[in-house]
C-alpha positions in Angstrom: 81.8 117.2 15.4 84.8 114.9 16.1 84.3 111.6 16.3 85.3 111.4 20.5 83.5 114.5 21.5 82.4 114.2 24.8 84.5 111.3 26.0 86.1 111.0 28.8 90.7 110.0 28.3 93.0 109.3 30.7 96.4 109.4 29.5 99.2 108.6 31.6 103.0 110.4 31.7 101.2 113.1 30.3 103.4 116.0 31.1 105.6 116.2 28.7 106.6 114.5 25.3 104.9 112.2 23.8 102.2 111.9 26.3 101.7 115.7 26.1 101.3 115.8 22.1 98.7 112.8 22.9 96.5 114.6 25.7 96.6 117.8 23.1 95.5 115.9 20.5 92.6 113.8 22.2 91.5 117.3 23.8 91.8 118.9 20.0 89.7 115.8 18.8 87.1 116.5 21.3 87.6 114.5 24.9 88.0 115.8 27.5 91.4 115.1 29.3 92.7 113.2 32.9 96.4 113.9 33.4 98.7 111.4 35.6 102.4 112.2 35.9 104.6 112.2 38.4 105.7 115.6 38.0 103.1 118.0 39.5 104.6 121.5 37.5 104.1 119.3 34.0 100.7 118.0 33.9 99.2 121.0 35.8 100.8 123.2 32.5 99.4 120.7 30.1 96.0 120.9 31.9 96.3 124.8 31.2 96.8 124.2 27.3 94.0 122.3 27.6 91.4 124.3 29.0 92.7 126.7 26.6 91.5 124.9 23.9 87.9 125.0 25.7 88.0 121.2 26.8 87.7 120.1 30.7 91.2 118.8 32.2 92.0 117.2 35.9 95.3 116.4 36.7 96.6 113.3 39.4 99.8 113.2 40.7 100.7 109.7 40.6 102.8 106.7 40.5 101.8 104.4 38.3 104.1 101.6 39.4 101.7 101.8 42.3 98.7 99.6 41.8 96.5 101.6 43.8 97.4 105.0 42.7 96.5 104.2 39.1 93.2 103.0 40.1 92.1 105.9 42.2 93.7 108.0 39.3 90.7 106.4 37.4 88.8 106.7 40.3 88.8 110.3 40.2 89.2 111.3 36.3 85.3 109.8 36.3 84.1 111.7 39.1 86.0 115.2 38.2 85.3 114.6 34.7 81.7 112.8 34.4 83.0 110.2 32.5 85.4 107.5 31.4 85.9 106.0 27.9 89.7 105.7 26.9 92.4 104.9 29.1 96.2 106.0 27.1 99.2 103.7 29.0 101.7 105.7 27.9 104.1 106.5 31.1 107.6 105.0 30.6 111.2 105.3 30.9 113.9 104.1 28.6 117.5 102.5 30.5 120.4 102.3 28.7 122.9 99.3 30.1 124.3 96.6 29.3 122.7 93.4 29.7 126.0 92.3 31.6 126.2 95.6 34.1 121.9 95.8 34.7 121.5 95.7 38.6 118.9 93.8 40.4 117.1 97.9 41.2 117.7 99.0 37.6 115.3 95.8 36.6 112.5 96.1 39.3 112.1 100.1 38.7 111.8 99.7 34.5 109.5 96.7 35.1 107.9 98.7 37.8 107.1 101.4 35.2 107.1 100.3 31.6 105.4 96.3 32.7 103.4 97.1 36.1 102.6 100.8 35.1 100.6 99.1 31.1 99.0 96.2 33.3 97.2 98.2 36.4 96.2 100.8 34.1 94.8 98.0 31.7 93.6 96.3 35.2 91.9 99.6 36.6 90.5 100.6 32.9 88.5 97.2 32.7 87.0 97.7 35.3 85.9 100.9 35.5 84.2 100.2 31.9 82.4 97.1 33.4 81.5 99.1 36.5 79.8 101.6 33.9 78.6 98.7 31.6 80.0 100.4 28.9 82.2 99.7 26.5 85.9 101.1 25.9 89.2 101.3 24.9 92.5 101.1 26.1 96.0 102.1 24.5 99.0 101.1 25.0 102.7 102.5 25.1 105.0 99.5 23.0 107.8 100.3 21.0 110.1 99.3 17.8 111.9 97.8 20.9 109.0 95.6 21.8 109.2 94.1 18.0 113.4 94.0 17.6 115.2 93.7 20.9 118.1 96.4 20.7 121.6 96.1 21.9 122.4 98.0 24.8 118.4 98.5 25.5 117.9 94.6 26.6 116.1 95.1 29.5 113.8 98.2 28.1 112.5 96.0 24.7 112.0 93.3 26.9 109.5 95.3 28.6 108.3 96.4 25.5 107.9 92.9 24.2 106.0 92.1 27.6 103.5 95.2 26.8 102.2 93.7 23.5 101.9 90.3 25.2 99.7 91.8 27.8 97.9 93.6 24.9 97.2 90.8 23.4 95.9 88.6 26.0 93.9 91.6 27.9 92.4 91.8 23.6 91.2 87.9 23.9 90.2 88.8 27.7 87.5 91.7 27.2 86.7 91.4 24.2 83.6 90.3 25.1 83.1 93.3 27.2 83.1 95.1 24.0 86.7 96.6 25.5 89.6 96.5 22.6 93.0 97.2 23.7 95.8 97.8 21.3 99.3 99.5 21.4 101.1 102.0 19.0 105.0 100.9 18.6 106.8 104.8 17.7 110.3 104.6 16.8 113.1 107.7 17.2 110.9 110.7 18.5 112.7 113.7 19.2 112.1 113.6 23.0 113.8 114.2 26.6 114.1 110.7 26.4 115.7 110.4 23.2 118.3 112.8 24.6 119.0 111.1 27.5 119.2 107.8 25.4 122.1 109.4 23.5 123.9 111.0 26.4 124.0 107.6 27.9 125.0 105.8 24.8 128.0 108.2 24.3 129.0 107.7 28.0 129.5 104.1 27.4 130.8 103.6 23.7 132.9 106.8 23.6 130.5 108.2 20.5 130.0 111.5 20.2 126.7 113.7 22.1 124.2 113.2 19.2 125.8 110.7 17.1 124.2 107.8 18.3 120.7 110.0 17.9 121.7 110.7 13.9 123.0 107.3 13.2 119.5 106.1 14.3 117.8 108.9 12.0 119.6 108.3 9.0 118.3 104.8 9.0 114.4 106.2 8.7 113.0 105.7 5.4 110.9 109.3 5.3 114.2 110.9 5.9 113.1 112.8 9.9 113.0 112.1 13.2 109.8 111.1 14.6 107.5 114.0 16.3 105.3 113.5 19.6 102.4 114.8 17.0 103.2 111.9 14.4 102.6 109.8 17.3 99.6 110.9 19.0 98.2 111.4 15.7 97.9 107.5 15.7 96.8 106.8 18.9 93.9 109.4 18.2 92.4 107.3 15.4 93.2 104.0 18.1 91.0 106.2 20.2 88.7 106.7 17.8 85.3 104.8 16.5 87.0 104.3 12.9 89.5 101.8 15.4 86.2 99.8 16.6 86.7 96.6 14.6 90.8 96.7 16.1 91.9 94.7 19.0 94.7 93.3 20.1 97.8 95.1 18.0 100.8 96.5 18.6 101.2 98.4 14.7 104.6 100.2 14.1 104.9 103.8 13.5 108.1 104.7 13.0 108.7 106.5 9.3 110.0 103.4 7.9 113.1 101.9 10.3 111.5 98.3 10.7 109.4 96.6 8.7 107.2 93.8 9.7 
């Protein structure tokens, strides 16, 4: 039997990449699965796969910039589910500018996302587990960007510095709650995201439509992009009992491109 059978995950951005491999996983692993995306068509197919692995799955259309839209997303993934035990942060988007060309909108919608989107889902989390006097855990979406600030991603690592500051303080917070929060920090996934990364970068350096993506690869010690799988692969065993003595991290997993 696995180890979270019967819980209760809600994982956030979960239509598609990363987020998708992680709901799979969690469902494989035994949990049944909450879905919040903004895109209606891509968590309601997710939900599908997994049901079809025999696991219960409820999807919310949601904003999670939106304070109150992630909480009644917890809200209802307890009542439509029975349960709630992990809460995955993982909605974000990337922006690829120039710290001398970022507007004033470009900064309030990543922050709005990748910052406000990790702390009312950490906020709404707590206290559902309180409410339930039970304990649980909440994960995280950091980066290699949130532990080396990258050129022409400034903004975007500063967010993902900001999410393993909040990790660590919401750690020290509820701890005592017997709630441990941690993040996972993946490096060059082959994503949408990673695509549109590249098509940006080659719009304003003049490098060719996938250099920028290889250039990044080539650096990676085990010699491959990153999968969505190799990710949520981690976050399962965050997820998991064997992660119950862990609070408060932000651990790379990247195939060996930084090293800390």
């Amino acid at each position: 039997m696995s180890t979270i059978h019967g819980k209760v995950a809600l994982v956030t951005g979960g239509g598609r990449g990363i987020g998708r491999a992680i709901a799979l996983r969690l469902a494989d692993d035994g949990a049944d699965i909450a879905l919040v995306d903004t895109n209606e068509r891509n968590i309601e197919a997710v939900a599908a796969e997994i049901r079809e692995r025999g696991k219960k799955a409820t999807t919310v259309v949601a904003d999670v910039s939106s304070r109150q839209q992630l909480y009644d997303a917890v809200d209802h993934a307890e009542s439509a589910l029975g349960g709630f035990d992990i809460m995955v942060n993982n909605a974000g988007i990337a922006q690829v500018q120039p710290l001398s060309a970022v507007t004033e909108a470009e900064v309030r919608t990543i922050l709005g996302v990748n910052l406000e989107g990790v702390l009312w889902g950490i906020q709404a989390a707590a206290k559902k587990f309180k409410e339930r006097n039970q304990p649980g855990k909440i994960i995280n979406a950091s980066s290699i960007a949130g532990h080396d600030g990258f050129a022409m991603l400034g903004v975007y690592s500063a967010t993902k510095f900001a999410v393993r500051a909040l990790t660590q303080a919401a750690a020290k917070e509820y701890a005592a709650d017997g709630i441990t929060v941690n993040s996972y920090c993946p490096g060059i996934v082959g994503t949408d995201m990673w695509v549109e990364i590249d098509e940006r970068f080659a719009e304003l350096t003049g490098a060719l439509k996938g250099a920028t993506y290889k250039q990044y690869v080539e650096g990676i010690a085990l010699g491959r992009a990153e999968t969505p799988d190799d990710v949520a692969g981690f976050v399962s065993y965050l997820a998991s009992p064997d992660a119950d003595y862990m609070t408060g991290q932000s651990p790379i997993i990247d195939g060996g491109l930084i090293y800390r």
